[in-house]
C-alpha positions as CSV (number, residue, x, y, z in Angstrom):
1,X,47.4,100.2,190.3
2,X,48.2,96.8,189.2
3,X,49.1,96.4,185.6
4,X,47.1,93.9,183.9
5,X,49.1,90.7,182.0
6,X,49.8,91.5,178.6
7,X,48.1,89.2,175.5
8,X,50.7,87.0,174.1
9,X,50.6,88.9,171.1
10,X,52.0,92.0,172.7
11,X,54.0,90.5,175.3
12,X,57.3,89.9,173.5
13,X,57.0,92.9,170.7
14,X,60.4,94.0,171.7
15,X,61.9,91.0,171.1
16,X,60.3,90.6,167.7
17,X,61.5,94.1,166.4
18,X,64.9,93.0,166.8
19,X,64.5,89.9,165.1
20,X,63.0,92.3,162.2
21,X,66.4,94.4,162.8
22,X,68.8,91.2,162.7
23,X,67.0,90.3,159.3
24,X,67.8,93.5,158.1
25,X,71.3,93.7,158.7
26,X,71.7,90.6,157.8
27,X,70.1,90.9,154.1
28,X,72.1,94.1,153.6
29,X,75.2,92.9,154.5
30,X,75.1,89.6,152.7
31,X,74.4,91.7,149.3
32,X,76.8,93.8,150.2
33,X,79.7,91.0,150.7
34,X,78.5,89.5,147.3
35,X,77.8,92.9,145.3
36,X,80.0,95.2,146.6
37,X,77.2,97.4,147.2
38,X,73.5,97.4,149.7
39,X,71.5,96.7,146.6
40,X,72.0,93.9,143.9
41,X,72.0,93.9,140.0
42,X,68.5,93.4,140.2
43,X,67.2,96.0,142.7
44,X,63.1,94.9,142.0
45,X,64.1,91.5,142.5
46,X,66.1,91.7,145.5
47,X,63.7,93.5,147.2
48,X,60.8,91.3,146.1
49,X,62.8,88.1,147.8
50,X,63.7,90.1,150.6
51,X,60.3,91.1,151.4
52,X,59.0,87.5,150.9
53,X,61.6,86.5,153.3
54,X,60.6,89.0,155.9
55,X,57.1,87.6,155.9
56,X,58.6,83.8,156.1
57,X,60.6,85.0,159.4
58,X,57.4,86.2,160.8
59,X,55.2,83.5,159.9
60,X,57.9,80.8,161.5
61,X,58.1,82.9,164.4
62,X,54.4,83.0,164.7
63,X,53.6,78.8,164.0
64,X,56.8,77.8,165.9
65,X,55.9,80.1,168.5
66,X,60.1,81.2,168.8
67,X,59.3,83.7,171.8
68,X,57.8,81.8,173.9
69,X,59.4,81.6,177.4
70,X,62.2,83.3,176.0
71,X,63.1,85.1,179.1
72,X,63.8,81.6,180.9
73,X,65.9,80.1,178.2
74,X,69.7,79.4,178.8
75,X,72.2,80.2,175.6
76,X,72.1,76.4,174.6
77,X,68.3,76.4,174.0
78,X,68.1,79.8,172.8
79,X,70.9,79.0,170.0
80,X,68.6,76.1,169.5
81,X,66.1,78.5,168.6
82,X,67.3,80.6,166.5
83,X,69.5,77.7,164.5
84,X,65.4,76.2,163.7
85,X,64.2,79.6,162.8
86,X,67.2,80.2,160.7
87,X,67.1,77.1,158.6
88,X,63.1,77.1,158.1
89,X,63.5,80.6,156.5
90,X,66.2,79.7,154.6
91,X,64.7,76.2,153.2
92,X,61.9,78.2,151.8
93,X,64.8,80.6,150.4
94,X,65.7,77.7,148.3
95,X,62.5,76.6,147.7
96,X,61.8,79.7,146.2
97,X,64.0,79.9,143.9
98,X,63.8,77.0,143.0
99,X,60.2,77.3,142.0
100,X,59.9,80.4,141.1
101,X,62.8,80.1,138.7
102,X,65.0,82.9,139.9
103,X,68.1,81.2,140.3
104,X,69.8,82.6,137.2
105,X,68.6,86.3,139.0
106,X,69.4,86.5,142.3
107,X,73.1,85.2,143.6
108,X,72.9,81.9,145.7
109,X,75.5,83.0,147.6
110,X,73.7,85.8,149.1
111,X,71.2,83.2,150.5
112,X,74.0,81.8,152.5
113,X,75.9,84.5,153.7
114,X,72.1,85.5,155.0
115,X,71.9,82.1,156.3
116,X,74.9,82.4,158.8
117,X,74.6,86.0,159.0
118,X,70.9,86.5,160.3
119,X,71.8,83.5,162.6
120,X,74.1,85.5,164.5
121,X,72.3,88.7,164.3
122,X,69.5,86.7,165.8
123,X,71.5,84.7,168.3
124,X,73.2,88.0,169.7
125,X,70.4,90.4,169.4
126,X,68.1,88.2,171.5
127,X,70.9,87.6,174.2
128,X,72.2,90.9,174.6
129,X,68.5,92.4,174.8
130,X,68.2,89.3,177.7
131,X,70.6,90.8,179.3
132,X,69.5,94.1,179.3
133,X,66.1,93.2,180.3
134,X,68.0,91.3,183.3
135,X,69.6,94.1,184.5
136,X,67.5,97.3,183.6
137,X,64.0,96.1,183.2
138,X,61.5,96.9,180.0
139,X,61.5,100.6,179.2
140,X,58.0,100.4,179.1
141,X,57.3,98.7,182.1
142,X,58.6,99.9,186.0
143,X,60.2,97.3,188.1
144,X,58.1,96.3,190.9
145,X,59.3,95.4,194.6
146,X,58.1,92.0,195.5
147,X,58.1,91.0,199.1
148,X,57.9,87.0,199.8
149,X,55.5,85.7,202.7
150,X,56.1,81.7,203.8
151,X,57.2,79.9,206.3
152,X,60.4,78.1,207.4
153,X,59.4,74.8,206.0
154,X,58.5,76.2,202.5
155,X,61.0,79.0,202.7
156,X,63.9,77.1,201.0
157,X,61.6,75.4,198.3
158,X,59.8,78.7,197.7
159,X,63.4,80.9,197.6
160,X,64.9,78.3,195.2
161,X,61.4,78.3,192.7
162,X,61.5,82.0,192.7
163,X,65.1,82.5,191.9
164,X,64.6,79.9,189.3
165,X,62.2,81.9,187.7
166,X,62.1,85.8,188.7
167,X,63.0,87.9,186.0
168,X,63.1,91.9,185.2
169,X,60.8,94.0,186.3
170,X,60.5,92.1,189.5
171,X,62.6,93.1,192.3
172,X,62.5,90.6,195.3
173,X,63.2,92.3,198.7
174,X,63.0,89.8,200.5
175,X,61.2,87.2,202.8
176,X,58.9,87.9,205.6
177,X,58.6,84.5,207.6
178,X,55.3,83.6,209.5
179,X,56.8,81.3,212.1
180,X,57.5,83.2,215.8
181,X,61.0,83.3,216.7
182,X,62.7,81.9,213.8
183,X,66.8,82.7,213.4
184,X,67.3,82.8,209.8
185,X,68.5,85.2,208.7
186,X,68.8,84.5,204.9
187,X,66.7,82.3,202.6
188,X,68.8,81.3,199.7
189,X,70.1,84.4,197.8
190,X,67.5,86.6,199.7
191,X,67.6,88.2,202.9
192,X,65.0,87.6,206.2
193,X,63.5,90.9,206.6
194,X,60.7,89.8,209.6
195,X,59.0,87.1,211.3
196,X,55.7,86.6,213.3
197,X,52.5,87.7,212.3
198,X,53.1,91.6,212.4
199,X,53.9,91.8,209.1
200,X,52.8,95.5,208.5
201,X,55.3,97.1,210.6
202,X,57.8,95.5,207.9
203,X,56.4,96.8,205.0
204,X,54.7,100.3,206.3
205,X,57.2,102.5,205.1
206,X,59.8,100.4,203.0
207,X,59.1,99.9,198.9
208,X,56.6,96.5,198.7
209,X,54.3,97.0,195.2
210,X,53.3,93.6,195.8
211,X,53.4,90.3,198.4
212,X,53.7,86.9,196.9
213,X,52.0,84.1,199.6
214,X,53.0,80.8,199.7
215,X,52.7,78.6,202.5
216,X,53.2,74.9,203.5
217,X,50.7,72.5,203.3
218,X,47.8,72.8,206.0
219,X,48.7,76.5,206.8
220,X,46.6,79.2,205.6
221,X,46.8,83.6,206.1
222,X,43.8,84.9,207.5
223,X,41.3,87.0,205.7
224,X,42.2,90.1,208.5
225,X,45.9,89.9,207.1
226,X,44.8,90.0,203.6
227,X,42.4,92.0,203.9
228,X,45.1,94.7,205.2
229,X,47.1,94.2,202.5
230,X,45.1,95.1,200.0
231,X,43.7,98.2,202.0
232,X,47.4,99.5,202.3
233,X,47.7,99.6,198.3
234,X,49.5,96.3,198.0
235,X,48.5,93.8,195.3
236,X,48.8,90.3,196.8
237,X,49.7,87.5,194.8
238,X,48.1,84.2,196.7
239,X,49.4,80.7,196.0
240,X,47.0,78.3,195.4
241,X,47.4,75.1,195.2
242,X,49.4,72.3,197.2
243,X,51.9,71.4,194.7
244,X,53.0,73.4,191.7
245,X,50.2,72.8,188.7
246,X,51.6,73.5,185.6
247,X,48.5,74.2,183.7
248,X,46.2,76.6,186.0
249,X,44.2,80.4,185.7
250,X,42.1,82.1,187.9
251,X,39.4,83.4,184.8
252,X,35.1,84.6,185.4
253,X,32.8,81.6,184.9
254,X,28.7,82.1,185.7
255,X,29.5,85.4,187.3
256,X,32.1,83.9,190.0
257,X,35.9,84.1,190.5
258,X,37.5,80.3,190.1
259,X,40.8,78.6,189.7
260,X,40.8,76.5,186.3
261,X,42.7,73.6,186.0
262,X,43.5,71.6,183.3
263,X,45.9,69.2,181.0
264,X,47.1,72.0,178.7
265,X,46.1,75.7,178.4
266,X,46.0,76.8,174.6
267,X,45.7,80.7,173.7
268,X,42.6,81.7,171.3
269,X,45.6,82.6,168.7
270,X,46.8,79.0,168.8
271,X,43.4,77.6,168.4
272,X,42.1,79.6,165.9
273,X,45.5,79.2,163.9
274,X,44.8,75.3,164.0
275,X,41.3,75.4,162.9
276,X,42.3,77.8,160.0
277,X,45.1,75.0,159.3
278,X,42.6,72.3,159.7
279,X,39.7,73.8,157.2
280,X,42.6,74.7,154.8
281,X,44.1,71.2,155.0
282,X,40.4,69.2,154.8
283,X,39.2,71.3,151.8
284,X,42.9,70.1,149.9
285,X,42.4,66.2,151.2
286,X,38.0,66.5,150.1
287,X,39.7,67.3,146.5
288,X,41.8,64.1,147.0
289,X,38.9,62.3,148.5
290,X,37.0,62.6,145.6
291,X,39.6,61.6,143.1
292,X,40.4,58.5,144.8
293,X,36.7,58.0,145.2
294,X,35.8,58.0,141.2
295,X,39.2,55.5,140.8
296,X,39.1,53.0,143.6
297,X,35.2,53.4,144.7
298,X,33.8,51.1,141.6
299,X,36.5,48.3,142.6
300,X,35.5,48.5,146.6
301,X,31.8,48.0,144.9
302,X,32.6,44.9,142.3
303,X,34.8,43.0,145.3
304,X,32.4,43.3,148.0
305,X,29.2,45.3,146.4
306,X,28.2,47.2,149.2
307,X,28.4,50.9,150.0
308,X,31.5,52.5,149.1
309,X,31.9,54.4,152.5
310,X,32.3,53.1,155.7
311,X,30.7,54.8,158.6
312,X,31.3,54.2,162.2
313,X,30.4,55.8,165.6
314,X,33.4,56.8,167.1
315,X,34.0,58.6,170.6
316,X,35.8,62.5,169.9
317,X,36.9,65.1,172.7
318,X,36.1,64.2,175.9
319,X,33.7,61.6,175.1
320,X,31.5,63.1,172.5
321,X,30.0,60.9,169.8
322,X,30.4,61.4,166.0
323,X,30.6,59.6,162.8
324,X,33.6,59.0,161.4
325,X,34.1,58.2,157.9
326,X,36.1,56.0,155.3
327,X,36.6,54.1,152.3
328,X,35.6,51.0,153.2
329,X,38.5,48.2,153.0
330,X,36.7,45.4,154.5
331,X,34.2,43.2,154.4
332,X,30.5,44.4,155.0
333,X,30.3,41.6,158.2
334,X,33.7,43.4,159.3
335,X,32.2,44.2,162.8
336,X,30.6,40.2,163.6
337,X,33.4,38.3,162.7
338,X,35.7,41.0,165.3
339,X,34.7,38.6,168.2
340,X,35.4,35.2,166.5
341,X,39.1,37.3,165.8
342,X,39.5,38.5,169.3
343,X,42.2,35.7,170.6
344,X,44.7,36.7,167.3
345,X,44.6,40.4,168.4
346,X,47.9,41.8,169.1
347,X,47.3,44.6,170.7
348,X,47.9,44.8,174.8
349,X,44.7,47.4,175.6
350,X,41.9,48.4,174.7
351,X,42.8,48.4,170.9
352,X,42.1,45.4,167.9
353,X,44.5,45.1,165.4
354,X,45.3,41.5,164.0
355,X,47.8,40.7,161.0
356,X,46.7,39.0,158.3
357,X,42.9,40.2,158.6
358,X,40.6,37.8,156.8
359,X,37.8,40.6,157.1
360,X,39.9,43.2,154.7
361,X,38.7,43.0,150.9
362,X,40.2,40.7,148.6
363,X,42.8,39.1,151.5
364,X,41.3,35.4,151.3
365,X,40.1,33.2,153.4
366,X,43.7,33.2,155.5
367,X,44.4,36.8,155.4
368,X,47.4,36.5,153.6
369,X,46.4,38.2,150.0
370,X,46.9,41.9,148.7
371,X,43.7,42.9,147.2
372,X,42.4,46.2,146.9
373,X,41.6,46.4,150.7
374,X,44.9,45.8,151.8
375,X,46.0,48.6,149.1
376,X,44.3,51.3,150.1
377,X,44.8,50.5,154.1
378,X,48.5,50.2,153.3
379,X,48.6,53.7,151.3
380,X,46.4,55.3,153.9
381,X,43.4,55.9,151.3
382,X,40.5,54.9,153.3
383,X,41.7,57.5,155.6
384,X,40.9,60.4,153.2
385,X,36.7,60.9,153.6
386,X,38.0,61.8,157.1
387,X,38.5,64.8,156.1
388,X,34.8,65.7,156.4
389,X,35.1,64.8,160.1
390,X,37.7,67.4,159.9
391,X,36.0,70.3,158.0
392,X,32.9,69.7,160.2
393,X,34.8,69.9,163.7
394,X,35.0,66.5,164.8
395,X,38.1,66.1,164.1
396,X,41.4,68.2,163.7
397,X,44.3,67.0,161.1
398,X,46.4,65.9,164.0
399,X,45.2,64.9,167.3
400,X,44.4,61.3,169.1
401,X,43.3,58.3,167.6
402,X,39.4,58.4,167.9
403,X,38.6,54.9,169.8
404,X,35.1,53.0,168.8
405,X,32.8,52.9,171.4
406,X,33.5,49.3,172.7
407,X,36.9,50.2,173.5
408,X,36.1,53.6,175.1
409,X,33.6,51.2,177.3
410,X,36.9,49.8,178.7
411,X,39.0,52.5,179.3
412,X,40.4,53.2,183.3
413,X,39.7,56.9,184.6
414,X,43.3,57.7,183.5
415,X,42.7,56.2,179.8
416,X,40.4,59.1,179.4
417,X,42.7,62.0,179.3
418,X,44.0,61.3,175.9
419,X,40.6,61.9,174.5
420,X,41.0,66.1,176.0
421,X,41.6,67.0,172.5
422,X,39.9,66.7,169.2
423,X,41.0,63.2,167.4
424,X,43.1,63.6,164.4
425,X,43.6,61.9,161.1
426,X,47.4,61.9,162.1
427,X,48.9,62.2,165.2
428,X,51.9,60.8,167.3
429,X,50.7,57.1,167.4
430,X,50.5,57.1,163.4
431,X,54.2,58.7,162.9
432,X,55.7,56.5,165.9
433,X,55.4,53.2,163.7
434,X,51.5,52.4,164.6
435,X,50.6,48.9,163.7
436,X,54.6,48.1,165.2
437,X,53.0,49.5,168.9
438,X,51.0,46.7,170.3
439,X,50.8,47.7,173.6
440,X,48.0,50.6,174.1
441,X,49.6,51.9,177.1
442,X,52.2,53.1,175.2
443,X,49.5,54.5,172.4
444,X,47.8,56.4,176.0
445,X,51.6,57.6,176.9
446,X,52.5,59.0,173.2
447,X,48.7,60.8,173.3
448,X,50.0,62.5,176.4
449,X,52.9,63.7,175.8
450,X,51.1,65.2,172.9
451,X,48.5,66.9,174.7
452,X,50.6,68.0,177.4
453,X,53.4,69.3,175.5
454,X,51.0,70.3,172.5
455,X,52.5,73.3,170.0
456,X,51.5,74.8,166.5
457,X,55.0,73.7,165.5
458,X,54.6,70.2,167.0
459,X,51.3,70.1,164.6
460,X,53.7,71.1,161.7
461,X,56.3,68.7,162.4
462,X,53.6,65.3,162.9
463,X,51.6,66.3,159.3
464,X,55.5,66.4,157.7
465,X,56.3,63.5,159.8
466,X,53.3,62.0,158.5
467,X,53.7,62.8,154.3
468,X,57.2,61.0,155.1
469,X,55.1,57.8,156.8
470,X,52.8,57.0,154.2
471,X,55.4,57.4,151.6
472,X,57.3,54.8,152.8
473,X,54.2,52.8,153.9
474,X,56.4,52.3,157.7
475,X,53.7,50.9,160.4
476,X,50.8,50.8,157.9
477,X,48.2,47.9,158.6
């Protein structure tokens, strides 16, 4: 009986009660070093901030995502870890009392002996419970023989990936090589326990719960041999694919068994999580929206009387067309004068951007003057009806920057990748000094290593990233 991957949810429980268990100790001891005794003046109010702490912890851990792969992380990244964790729970200590007014209540210093102390507990509960996993295995979970099929010129590549990344409960037996008459007699740190295609007199009485299969390019097991495996009880674990893909599942689609690919693989959690975060988010900038609509809307209207919102089609995930809107900073013939401008644009792609744009409201004949389209470009105003796109589902708060349909017309095959996720109001073009990147290559690159690399946390970071941006106006226009 094979057991069935756990949900991500479940997966690293363990490792979450003892984060829950370092938090502990580590609130009781710092009262203790600063009151002398496990509870403070204030029992209520101790309590009260230690419980909102608690939930803090678990809501970092949950966005940031802190167990992810934890099993494969070395004591450098893993102190990384926990340091991030550590200093996002306490920041919104401080932040807490600091708004909440409790200062006066509860002792500061107890904040920071917590501070160093729960990042130790942390740091040495998660690496000591490594190690135990390493060498025992999960209490809840048997350890399970794994026996290694290849071939001599895959052997060493496949030995080296696997010792790279085998962890408790797997135990690997060793390596049964296909090739006839091969000498080795050791693969890396496993031994060479057969060879040929009589693979079953190997494994007919020794301990194999399972057979991993990977073999070199060109060379395939037969059916018959698979076949066998499976009727002897042995779960068989078949490597698909050429070359290593990170981002692959074997998942039920119209009825039929088939091998997903793709640029990133996000869990229902995550997504759900970020829409939540992007209807929250759209229904706070709509409140904006409308503020700076009542203020700025009847000055867009005397300047350039016209309709105060600028709509466009735009191209969103993976090609689909919407309408995107915004404040409108420039001129209602904006879009005909774009091709007398094309030989001033700076951009090096399939992008327009131009300085000193003559079609922006109140900028003159040159370009050169501030009016009240240049203001609200510069302080990232006419972005905020966006956030209809966003409440809608055409958008997300941080994602790619949706291209206009003449531009999407130009893009290479390879171009069209960075459009595999919802565009966003903000994203990693906007926060990595946007109008100073002229070259759209770089944009495409950026988009990339957004998608591919694409967290909660790195959503979190980008919208901070992004308050700190407008604020101080850097790349704007």
């Amino acid at each position: 009986m094979y057991p069935k991957k756990k949900s991500s949810w479940f997966k690293h429980f363990d490792f979450f009660l003892w984060d829950c268990t370092a938090f502990g100790l580590a609130w009781f001891l710092s009262v203790y070093a600063r009151h002398g005794s496990f509870v403070g003046p204030d029992d209520m109010r101790y309590r009260e901030m230690a419980i909102m702490l608690l939930l803090i912890a678990i809501v970092v851990s949950f966005f940031t995502e802190s167990h992810s792969g934890i099993l494969r992380r070395g004591y450098l990244i893993e102190f990384k870890s926990v340091l991030k964790q550590t200093i996002f729970v306490c920041g919104a200590g401080v932040l807490m009392l600091f708004f909440l007014k409790v200062s006066t209540e509860l002792s500061r210093l107890v904040l920071l002996y917590f501070g160093v102390s729960y990042c130790v507990f942390l740091y040495l509960f998660r690496v000591l419970w490594k190690l135990y996993l390493q060498n025992h295995g999960n209490l809840f979970e048997s350890e399970r023989s794994i026996l290694l099929l290849t071939d001599v010129d895959m052997a060493e590549e496949t030995a080296a990936h696997i010792k790279e990344h085998v962890v408790a409960p797997f135990h690997i037996m060793g390596i049964h090589l296909l090739d006839e008459d091969t000498n080795m007699k050791k693969v890396g740190d496993y031994p060479v326990i057969g060879s040929g295609e009589d693979v079953f007199s190997i494994i007919r009485n020794a301990w194999v719960d399972e057979v991993f299969v990977r073999l070199s390019p060109g060379k395939s097991i037969s059916e018959d041999t698979l076949d066998r495996l499976r009727r002897m009880g042995i779960t068989v674990h078949l490597h698909l694919s050429k070359r290593q893909e990170k981002n692959q599942m074997v998942e039920k689609m119209f009825g039929c068994n088939v091998l997903t690919t793709c640029v990133h693989v996000a869990t229902a959690r995550q997504l759900a999580v970020k829409r939540v975060m992007d209807i929250v988010g759209s229904l706070f900038g709509l409140f904006f929206a409308l503020i700076a609509g009542m203020i700025i809307g009847p000055i867009i209207y005397i300047q350039s009387p016209g309709p105060i919102l600028f709509s466009q089609t735009r191209i969103g995930k993976n090609g689909k067309r919407f309408k995107i809107y915004k404040f409108r900073s420039m001129y209602l013939d904006a879009e005909e004068r774009k091709k007398e401008l094309m030989s001033r644009n700076k951009m090096s792609g399939h992008m327009f951007k131009i300085d000193a744009d003559p079609r922006i409201i109140g900028s003159g004949p040159d370009g050169t003057k501030h009016g009240i389209g240049w203001f609200i470009r510069k302080t990232s105003i006419d972005e905020l009806p966006q956030f209809w796109n966003v409440l809608i589902g055409d958008m997300s708060l941080v994602g790619t920057r949706p291209p206009t349909v003449d531009e999407w017309e130009q893009y290479g095959f390879y171009h069209r990748a960075r459009m595999a996720t919802k565009p966003g109001i903000t994203g990693m073009w906007q926060v990595s000094g946007r109008s100073d990147i002229t070259d759209f290559e770089e944009v495409v690159s950026l988009d990339m290593d957004y998608i591919e690399n694409w967290t909660l946390g790195s959503d979190i970071k980008i919208l901070f990233k992004t308050v700190w941006v407008v604020f101080t106006r850097k790349g704007s226009v």
